[in-house]
N, CA, C and O of each residue as an XYZ file, in Angstrom:
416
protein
N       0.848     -1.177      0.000
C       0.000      0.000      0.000
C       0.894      1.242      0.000
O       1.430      1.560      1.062
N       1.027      1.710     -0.708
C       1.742      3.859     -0.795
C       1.290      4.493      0.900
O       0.300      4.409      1.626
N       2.207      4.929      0.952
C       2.466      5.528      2.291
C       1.048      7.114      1.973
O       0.764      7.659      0.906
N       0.728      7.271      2.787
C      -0.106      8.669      3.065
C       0.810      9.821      2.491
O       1.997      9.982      2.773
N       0.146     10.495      1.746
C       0.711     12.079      1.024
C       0.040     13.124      2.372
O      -1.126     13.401      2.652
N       1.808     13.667      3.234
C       1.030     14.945      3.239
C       1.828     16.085      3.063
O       2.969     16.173      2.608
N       0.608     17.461      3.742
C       1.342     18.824      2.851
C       1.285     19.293      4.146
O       0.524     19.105      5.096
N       2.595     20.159      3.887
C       2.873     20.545      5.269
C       3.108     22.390      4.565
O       4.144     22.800      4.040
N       2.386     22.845      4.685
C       2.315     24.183      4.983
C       2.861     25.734      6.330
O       2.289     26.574      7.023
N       3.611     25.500      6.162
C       3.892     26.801      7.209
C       5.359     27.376      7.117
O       6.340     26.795      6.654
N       5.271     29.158      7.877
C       6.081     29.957      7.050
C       7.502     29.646      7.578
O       8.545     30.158      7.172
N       7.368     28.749      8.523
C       8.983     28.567      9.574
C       9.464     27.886      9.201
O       8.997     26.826      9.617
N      10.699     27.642      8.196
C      11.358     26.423      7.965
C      11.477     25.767      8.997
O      10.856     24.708      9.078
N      12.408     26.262     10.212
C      12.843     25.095     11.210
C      11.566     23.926     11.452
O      11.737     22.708     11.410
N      10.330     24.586     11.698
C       9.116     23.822     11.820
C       9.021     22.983     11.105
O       8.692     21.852     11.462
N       9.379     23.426      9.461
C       8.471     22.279      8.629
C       9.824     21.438      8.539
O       9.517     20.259      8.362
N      11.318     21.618      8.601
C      12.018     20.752      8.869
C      11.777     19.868     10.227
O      11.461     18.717      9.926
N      11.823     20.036     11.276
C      11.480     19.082     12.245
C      10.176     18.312     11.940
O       9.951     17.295     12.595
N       9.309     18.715     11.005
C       7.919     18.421     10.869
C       8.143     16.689      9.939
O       7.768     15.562     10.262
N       9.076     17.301      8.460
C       9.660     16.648      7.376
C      10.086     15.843      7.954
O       9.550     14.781      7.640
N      11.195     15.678      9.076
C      12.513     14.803      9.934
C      11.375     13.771     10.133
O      11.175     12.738      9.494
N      10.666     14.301     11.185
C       9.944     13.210     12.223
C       8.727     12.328     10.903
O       8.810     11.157     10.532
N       8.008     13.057     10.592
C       7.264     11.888      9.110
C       8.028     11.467      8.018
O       7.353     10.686      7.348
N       9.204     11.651      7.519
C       9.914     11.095      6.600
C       9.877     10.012      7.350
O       9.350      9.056      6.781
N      10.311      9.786      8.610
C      10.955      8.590      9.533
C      10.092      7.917      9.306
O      10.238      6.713      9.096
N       8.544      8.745      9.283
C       7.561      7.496      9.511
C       7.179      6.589      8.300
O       6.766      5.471      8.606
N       7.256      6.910      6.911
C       7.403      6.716      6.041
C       6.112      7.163      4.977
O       5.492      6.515      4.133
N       6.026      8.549      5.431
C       5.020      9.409      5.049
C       5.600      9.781      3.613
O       6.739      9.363      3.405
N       5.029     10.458      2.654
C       5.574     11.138      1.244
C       4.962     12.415      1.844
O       4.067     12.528      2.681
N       5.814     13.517      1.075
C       5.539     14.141      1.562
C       5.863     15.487      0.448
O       6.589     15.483     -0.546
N       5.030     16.611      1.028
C       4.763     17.678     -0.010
C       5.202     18.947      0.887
O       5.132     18.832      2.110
N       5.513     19.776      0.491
C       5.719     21.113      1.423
C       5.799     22.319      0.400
O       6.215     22.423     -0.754
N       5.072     23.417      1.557
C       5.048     25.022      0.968
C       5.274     26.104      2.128
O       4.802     26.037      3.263
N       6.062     27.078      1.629
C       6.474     27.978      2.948
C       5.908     29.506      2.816
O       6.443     30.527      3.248
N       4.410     29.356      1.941
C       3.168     30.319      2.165
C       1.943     30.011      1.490
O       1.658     28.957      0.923
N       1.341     30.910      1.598
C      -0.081     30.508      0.719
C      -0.096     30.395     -0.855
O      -0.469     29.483     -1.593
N       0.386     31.517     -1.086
C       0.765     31.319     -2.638
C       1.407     29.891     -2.914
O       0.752     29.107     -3.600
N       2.632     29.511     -2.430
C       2.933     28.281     -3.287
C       2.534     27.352     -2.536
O       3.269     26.379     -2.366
N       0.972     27.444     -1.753
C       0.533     26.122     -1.072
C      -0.530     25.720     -2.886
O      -0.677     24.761     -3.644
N      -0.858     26.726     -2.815
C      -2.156     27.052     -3.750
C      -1.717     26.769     -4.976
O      -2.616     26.359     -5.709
N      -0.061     26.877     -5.744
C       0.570     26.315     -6.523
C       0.533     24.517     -6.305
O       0.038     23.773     -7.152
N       0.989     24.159     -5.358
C       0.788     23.184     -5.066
C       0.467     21.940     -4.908
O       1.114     20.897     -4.991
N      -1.179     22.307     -4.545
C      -1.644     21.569     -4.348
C      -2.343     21.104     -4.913
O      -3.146     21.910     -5.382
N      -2.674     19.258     -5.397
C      -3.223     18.491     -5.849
C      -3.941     17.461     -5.141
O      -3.836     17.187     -3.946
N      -4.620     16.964     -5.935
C      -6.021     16.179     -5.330
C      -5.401     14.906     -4.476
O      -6.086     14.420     -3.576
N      -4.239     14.436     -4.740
C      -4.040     13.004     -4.165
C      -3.232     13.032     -2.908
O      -2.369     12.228     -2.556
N      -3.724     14.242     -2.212
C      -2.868     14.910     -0.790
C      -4.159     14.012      0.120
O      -5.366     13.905     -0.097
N      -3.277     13.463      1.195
C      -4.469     12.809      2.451
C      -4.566     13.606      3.681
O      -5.493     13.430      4.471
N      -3.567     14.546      3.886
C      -3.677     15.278      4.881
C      -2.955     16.339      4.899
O      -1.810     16.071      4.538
N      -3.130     17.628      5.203
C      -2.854     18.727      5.110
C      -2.412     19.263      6.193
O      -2.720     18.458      7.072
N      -1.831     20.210      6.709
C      -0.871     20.813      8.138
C      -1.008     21.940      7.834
O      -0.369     22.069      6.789
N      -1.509     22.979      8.130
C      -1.757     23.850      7.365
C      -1.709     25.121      8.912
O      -2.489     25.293      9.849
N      -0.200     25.877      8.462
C      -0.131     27.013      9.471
C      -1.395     28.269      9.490
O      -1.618     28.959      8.496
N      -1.967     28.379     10.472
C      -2.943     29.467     10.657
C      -2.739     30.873     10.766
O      -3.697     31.632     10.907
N      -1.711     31.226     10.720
C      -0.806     32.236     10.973
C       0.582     32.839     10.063
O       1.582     33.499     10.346
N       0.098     32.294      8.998
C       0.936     32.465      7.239
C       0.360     33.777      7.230
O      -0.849     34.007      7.264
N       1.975     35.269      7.146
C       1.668     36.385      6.843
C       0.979     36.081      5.783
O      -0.148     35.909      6.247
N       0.905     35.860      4.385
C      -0.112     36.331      3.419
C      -1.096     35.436      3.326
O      -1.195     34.776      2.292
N      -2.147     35.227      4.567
C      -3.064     34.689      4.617
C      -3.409     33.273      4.841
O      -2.430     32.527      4.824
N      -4.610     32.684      5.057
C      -4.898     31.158      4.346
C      -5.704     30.923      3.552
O      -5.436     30.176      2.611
N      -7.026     31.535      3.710
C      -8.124     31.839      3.103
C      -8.365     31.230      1.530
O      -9.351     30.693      1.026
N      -7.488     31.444      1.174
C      -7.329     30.666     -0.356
C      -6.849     29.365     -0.453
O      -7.165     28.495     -1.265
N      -5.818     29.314      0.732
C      -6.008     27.843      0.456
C      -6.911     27.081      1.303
O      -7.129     25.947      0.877
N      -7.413     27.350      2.235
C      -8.508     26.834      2.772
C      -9.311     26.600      1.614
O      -9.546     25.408      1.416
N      -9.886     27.555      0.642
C     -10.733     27.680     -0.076
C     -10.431     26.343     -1.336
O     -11.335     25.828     -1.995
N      -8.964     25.983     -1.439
C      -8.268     25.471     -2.589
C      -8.277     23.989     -2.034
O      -7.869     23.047     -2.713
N      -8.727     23.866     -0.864
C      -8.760     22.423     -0.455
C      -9.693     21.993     -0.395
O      -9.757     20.777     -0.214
N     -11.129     22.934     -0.539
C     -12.298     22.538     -0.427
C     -12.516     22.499     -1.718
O     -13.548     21.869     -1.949
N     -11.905     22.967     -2.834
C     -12.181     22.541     -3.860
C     -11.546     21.335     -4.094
O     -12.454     20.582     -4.447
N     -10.380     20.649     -4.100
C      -9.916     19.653     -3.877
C     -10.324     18.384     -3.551
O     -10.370     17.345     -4.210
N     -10.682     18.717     -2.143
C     -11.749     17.460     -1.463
C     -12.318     16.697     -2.408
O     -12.719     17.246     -3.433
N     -12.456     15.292     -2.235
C     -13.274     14.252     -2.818
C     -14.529     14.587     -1.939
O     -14.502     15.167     -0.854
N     -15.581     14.139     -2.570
C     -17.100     14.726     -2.139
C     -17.220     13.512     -0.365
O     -17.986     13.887      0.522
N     -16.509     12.394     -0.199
C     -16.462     12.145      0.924
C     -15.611     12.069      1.845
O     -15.371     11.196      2.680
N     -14.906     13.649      1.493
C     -13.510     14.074      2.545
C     -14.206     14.911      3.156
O     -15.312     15.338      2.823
N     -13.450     15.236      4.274
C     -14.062     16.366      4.911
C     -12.815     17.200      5.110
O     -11.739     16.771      4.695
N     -12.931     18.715      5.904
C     -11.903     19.270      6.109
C     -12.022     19.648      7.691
O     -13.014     20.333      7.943
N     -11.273     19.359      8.689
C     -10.731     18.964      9.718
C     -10.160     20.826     10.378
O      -9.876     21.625      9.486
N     -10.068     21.252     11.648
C      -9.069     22.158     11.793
C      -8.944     21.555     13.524
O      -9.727     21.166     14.390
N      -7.765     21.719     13.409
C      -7.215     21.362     14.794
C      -6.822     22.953     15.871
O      -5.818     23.163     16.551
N      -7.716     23.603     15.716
C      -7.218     24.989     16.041
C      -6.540     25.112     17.486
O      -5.629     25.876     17.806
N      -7.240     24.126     18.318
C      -6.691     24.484     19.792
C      -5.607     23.554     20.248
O      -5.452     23.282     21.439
N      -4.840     23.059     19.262
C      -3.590     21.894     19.046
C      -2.147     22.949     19.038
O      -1.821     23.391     17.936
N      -1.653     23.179     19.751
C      -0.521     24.349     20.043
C       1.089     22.950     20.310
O       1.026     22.103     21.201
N       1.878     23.019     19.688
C       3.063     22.424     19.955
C       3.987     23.956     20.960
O       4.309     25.089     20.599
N       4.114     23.280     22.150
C       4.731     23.858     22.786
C       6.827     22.876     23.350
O       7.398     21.787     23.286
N       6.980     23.808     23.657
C       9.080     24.157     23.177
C       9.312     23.427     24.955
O       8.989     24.018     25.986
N       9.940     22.039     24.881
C      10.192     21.411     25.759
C      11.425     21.882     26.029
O      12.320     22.044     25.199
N      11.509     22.233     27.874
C      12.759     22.718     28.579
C      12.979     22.070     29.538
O      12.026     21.324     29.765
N      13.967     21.945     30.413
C      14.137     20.847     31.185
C      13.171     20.723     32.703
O      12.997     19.768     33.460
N      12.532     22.498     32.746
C      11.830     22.292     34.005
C      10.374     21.977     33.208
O       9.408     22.030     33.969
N      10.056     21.658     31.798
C       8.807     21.984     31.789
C       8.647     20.506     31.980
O       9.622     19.754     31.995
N       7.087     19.986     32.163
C       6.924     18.645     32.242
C       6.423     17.834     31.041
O       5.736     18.200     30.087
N       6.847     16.864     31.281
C       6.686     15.596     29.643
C       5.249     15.806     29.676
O       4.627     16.212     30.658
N       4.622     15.420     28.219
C       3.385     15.528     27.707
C       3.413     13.917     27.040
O       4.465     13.353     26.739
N       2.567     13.540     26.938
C       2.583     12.164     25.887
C       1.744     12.186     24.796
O       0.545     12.462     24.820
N       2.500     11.846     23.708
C       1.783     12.230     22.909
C       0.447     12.334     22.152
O       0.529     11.158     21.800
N      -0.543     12.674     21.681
C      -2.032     12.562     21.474
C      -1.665     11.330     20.590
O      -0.838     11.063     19.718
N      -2.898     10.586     21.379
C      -3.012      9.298     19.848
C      -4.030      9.478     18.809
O      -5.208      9.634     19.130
N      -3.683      9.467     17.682
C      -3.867      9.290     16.459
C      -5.742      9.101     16.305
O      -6.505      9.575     15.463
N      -6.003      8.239     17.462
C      -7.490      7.739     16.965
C      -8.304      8.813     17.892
O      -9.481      8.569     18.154
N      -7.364     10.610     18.643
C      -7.838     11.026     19.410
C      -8.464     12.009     18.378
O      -9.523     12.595     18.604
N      -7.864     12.129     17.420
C      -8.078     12.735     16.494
C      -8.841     12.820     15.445
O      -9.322     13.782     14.847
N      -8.905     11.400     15.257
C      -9.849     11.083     13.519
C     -11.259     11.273     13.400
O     -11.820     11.072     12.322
C-alpha cells in the first residue's frame, strides 16, 4: 500500500524541517510550501492530509478555499485549532503524545 501524502504548509522552515525529519521517519511522502501562494501552486487532489499554518503572513483563506475545492465529495476538512506544539525545557513537564485515533 503507498504511504499517506502529506502537505505541510507553514512559514517557519525550522518547523516544517522538524515536521519533514519526524514523518519522513515514519514513512510518510511528503509535499511542502512555505506560504499561501505556493501552497495554492501546489496543491493536488491526491494529498491525504494537510498541516496547514494558521498564521501564514499572506493569509490562508485561499487555500482553505483550494482544499475545499480539492476534497473528494467524501472528505471532509478537519481544523485542529486548539492543538498548540509547545518548546520542551528541562523544568517543563513531559506531555505524551495525542493518539492518532484522538483525532480522527
Amino acid at each position: 500500500m503507498p504511504a499517506a501524502t502529506i502537505f505541510i504548509v507553514d512559514d517557519d522552515d525550522l518547523l516544517r524541517l522538524s515536521l519533514r525529519d519526524r514523518l519522513d521517519c515514519e514513512g510518510y511522502a511528503l509535499v511542502e510550501a512555505g506560504s499561501c501562494a505556493e501552497a495554492t501552486a501546489r496543491l493536488t487532489p491526491d494529498l491525504d492530509l494537510v498541516l496547514l499554518d494558521f498564521q501564514l503572513p499572506d493569509g490562508r483563506c485561499q487555500v482553505v478555499r483550494a482544499i475545499r475545492r480539492h476534497c473528494q465529495a467524501d472528505q471532509g476538512l478537519k481544523f485542529a485549532r486548539d492543538l498548540t506544539l509547545r518548546r520542551q525545557t528541562p523544568s517543563s513537564p513531559r506531555r505524551s503524545p495525542i493518539p492518532a485515533s484522538a483525532v480522527a
